[in-house]
N, C-alpha and C positions, 0 to 999 in steps of 0.2 A: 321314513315313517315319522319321525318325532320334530323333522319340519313340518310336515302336515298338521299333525297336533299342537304345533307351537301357532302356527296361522289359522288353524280353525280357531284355539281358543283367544286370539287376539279380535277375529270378526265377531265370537259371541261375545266379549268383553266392550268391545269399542265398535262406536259408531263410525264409520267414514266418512269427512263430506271435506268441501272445499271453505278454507277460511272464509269469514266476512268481509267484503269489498272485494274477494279475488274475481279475475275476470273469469271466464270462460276458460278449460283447455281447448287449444286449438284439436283440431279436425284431422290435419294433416300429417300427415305421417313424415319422420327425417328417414332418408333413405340412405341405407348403407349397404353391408353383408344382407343383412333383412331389414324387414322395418319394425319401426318402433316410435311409440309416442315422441312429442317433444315434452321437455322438461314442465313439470306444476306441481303446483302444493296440494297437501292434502292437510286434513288436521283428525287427529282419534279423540272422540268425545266417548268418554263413557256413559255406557248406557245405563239408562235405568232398569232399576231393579235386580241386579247384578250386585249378591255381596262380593266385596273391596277381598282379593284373595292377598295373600301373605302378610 
């Protein structure tokens, strides 16, 4: 429960998106036990109109 709360309130605080200049994530998946992305960046912009908490 208080992961979920901790990740909701990190998506209403911040924006997600991919740094400037980054390429693309790829498509394809690395295969292992399961699959899963390959490795990219991301960057958290805060949003606006969200007061600054603590």
């Amino acid at each position: 429960m208080e992961s979920f709360l901790f990740f909701t309130n990190l998506l209403r605080t911040f924006k997600l998106q991919q740094p400037e200049g980054a390429e693309e994530p790829s498509q394809e998946p690395l295969i292992g036990v399961t699959l899963h992305p390959q490795p990219f960046k991301l960057c958290a912009v805060p949003r606006s109109g969200y007061p600054k908490i603590g």
